[in-house]
N, C-alpha and C positions, 0 to 999 in steps of 0.2 A: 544117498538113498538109492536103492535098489527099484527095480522098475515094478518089480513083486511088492515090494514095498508102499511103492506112490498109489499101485493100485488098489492096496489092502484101506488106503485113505478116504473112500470114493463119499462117506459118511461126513468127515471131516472135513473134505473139498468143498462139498453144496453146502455145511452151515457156513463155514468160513464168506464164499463166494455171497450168499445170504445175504450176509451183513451189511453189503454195499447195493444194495438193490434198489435203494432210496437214489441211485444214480442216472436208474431206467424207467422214463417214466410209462415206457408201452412193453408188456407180458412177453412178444415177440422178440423185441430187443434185448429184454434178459436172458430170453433163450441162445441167441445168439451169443451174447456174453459169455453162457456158459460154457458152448456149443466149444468157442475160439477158443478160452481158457482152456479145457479139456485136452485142446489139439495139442497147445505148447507145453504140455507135460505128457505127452502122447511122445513113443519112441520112433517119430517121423522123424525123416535122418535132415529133414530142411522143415522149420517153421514158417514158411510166406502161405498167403493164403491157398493159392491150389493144392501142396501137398495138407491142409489141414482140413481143405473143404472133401478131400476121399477119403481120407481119416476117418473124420465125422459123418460121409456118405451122406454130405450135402451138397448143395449148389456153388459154386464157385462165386458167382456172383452177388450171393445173398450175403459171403463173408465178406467182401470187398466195400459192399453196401453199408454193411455193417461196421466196416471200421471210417470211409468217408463220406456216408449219409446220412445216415440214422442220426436220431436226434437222441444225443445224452454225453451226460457232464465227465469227463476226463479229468479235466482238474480238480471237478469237487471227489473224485475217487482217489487222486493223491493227495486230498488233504482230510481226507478220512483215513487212508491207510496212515498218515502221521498221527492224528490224532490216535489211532491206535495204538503204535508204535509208545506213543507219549503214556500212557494207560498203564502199557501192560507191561514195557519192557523197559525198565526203568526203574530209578529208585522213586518212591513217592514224593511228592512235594512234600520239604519239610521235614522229611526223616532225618536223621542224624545221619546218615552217610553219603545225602544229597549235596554236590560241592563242598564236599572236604574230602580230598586225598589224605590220604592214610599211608601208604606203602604200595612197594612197587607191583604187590601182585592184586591190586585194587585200586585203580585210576580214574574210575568211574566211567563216564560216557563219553566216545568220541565222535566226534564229528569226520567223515574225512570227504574232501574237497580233492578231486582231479578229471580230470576226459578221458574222452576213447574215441578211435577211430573206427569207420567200417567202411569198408572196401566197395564201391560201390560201380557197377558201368552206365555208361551211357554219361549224359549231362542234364537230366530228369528228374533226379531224387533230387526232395528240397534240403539244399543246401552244400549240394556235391563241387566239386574242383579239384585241382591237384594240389595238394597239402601234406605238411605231415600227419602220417596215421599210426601213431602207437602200437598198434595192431600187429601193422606191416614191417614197422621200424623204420619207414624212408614215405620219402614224398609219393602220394599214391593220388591216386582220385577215389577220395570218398568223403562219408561226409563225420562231422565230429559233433558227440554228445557233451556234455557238462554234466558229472554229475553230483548229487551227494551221497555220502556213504554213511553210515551209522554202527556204532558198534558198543557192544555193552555186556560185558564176560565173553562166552562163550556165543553169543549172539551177534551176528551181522548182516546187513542187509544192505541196498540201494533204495534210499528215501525220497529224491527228487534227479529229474532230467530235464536238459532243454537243449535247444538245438542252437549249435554255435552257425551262426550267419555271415557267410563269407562278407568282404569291404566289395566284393566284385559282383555280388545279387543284389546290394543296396542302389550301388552304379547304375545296371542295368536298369533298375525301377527309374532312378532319375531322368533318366533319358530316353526313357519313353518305351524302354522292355516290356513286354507279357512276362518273361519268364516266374517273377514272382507272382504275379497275377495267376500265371497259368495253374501253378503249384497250390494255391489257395494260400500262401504264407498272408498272413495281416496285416496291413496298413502298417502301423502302427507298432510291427515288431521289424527293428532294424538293426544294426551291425555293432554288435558290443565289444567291447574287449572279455575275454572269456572271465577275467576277474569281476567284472562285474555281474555277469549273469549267478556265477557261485554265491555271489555278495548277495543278491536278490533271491538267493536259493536257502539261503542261512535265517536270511531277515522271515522268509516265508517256514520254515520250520517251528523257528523259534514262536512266530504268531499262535500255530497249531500247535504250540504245550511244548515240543521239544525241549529236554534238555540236555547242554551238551555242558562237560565239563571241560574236554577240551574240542580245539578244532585245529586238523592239520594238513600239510600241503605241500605241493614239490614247487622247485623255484619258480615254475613259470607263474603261478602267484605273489610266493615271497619278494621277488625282486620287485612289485608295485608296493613302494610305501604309502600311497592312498588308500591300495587295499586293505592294508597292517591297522590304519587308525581310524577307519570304516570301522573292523572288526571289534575293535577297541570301543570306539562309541555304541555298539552294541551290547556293552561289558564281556566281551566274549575271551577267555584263556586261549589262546596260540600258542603252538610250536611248531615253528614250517620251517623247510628247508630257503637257502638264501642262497644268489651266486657270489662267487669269487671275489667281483664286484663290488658285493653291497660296500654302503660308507658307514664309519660309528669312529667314535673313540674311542678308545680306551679311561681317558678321565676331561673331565669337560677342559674346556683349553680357559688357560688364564683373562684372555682375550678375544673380543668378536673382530676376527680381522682375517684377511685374505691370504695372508703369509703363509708358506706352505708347511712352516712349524704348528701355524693352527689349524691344520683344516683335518678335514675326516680323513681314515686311510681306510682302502679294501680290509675285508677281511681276512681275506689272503696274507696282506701283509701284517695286520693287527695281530693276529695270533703265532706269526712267526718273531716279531720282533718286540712287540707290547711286551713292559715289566710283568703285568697280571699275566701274561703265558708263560713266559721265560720262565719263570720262577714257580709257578704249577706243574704237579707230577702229572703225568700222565694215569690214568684210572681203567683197568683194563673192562670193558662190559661183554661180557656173553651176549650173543642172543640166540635162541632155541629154538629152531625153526620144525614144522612139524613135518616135510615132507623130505628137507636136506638136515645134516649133521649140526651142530651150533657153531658158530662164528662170530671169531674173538673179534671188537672194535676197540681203538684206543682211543680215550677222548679226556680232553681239558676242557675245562668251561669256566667265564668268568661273568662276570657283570659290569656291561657298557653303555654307553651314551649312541642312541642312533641320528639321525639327519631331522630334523624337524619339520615337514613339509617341505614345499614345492621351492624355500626362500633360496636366491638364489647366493644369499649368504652361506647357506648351510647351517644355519645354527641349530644347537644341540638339543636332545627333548633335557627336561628339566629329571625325568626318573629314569633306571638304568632296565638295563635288558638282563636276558641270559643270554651270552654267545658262544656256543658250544661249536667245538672243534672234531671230529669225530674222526678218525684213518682206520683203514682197514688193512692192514702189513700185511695179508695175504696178496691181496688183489692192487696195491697201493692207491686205493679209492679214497678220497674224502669229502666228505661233507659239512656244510657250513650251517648249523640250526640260531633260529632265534626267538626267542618267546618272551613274550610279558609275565609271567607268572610268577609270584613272589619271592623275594631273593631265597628266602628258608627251603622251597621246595627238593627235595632228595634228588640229586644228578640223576638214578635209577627210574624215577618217576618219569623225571623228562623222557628220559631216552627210550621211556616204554613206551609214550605217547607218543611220541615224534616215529615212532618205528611201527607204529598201529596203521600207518599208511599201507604195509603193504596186505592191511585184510582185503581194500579197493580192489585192488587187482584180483586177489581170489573171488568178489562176487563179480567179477565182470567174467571171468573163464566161465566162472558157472552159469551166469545168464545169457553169456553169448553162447557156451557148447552143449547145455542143456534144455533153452527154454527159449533160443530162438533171436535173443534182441539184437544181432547185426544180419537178419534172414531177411528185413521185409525189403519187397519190391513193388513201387511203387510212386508216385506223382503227388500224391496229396500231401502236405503238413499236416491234416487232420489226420489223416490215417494213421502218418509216421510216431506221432506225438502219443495216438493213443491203442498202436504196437507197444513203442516204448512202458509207456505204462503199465497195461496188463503184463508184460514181460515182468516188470519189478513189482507188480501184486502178487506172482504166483513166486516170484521170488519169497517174499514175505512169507505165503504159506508155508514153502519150504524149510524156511526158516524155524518158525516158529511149529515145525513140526519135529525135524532134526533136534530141537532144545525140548522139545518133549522124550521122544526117544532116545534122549540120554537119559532119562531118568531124573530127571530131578527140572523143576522149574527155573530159571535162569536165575543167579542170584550176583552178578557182575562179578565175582571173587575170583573171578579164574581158573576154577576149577581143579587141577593135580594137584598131586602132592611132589613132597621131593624140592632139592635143594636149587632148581633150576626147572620148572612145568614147563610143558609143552606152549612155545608163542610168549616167553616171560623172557623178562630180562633181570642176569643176577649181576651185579656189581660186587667185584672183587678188589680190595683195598691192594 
């Protein structure tokens, strides 16, 4: 969208913004709301509060206030923007093409699950250190969001965030640091593995109406099988990437025994040496990307037995997977997918879902180079948390304005025409 554009919306902005008003309980404070929101769609070349407060030809300190003092509910505005989300952009509860895939150019709703990094100075910002930062591509100091992504036709957004909390700011509290004190981080929020914060990000979705038909994710999740049957006990469809690493069979072993004829193999080696690969063609898949040329992948997929919990037998799950082999002969890249999803499911299917990962990355360009979400500076967790947020509400607006100005109301179908649409995947025998 054009900046002529955003601002031909200004109608559209205040009913939208409207909606959530039930957030702020004092007249002043919604002004502020609107005041800030306004800024991060304002063509200020930095969103932190001082270039927004001469934007707006405010106080400095009134927006600073406004994001770590002022009294009003952050979470309850992301779990209104979901229930929205649930409402409007979705199929309905119940309809016939609610959870049942169809074909590859109709998948229904995805979920998608990954982080980001943002660059940050000093040793200040909650929850900064030297780490890797996606961002950067190498170990930086900054600090790392969790997020979820959402997607459904032509429709995508960022649904939920939280702040990944170093093992090294839990320490300090122990041992008698201010520094999470200082920061205002809470008691009571301490150092997770980043798969569980998603796991908690899902569960809270789902509560607020979402629905996903699938949910998906790069290995740094995949490789937790606690996260996989989490997901599962949620009744939740998966397809995520897995490492080199991961363990399965091939067919469950004759015997529960420790021999190294029975036990699991990588799947590195399962799909080079297993009967079920050997003896599968390779399937050539398009994928059609909207900004580079389409790119051929090769892929074989069969159905296997994974690790069953934590036993330190390893014994096998009782039902089989999908475990898709994926090469890419350009680049000689491969990828290791695995999903519960039912054996019938169309290869094309999968591989559109499993490849729906990389919309994530598109609203993060756009939220971070449009609207501000790696800009703030600043000391507070409250502040940071509820930047984050209005950054992924005005996302939403975006969104859901973009799917108006195509013309037609989102109907998950994919939208092109032609033997291969733009973001689809065509399977070629």
């Amino acid at each position: 969208m054009t900046s002529e554009a955003v601002a031909a919306l200004g109608g559209a902005l205040a009913g939208f913004l409207r909606a959530f008003s039930c957030c702020f309980p004092r007249r002043p404070t919604f002004n502020h709301f609107l005041t800030y929101c306004r800024g991060l769609l304002s063509n200020a070349p930095r969103k932190s509060v001082e270039p927004l407060a001469l934007v707006a030809d405010t106080s400095v300190r009134t927006l600073q206030v406004f994001l770590s003092g002022h009294v009003w509910e952050h979470d309850r505005l992301r779990d209104l923007m979901q229930q929205r989300i649930a409402r409007e952009h979705g199929p309905a509860p119940g309809s016939p093409g609610m959870g049942l895939v169809r074909n590859a150019d109709d998948i229904g709703t995805v979920g998608i699950i990954d982080e980001t990094g943002h660059v940050k100075k000093g040793d200040k910002t909650p929850g900064v250190q030297r780490q890797y930062c996606g961002h950067s591509g190498k170990i930086d100091n900054c600090i790392v969001t969790v997020h979820l992504g959402y997607a459904w036709g032509d429709f995508q957004t960022l649904i939920d965030r939280d702040l990944f909390l170093p093992q090294a700011w839990c320490d300090d509290r122990v041992s008698g640091g201010r520094r999470c004190r200082d920061a205002g981080i809470p008691d009571d929020l301490t150092h997770r593995p980043k798969w569980r914060v998603a796991l908690e990000q899902v569960r809270r979705a789902l509560g607020n109406g979402v629905h996903f038909d699938w949910l998906t994710f790069d290995e740094e999740y995949g490789k937790v099988p606690e996260f996989l049957f989490e997901l599962e006990s949620l009744g939740q469809t998966y397809i995520g990437e897995v490492p080199p690493t991961f363990l399965a069979w091939g067919r469950q072993p004759r015997y529960r025994s420790l021999r190294k004829e029975h036990a699991p193999s990588q799947v590195r080696h399962l799909v080079r040496w297993s009967e079920k690969f050997i003896y599968t063609d390779w399937q050539d898949v398009w994928l059609d990307r909207k900004t580079l040329g389409p790119q051929l992948w090769r892929v074989k997929a069969a159905q296997v037995h994974r690790v069953r919990g934590k036993s330190p037998h390893q014994e096998p799950t009782d039902r089989t997977y999908w475990l898709i082999h994926a090469w890419q002969p350009d680049t000689g890249e491969s990828k290791y997918l695995l999903s519960n999803a039912p054996p019938h499911t169309p290869l094309a299917v999968l591989m559109k879902a499993a490849f729906s990962r990389a919309r994530i990355e598109h609203c993060f360009r756009i939220a971070k180079d449009e609207l501000g979400l790696s800009h703030f500076e600043g000391r507070s967790y409250v502040a940071l948390m509820r930047h984050l947020t209005l950054c992924q509400l005005l996302m939403l607006f975006l969104a859901e304005q973009s799917d108006l100005l195509r013309g037609e109301k989102s109907t998950g179908d994919g939208g092109a025409d032609g033997p291969c649409p733009a973001g689809d995947l065509c399977t070629v025998a």
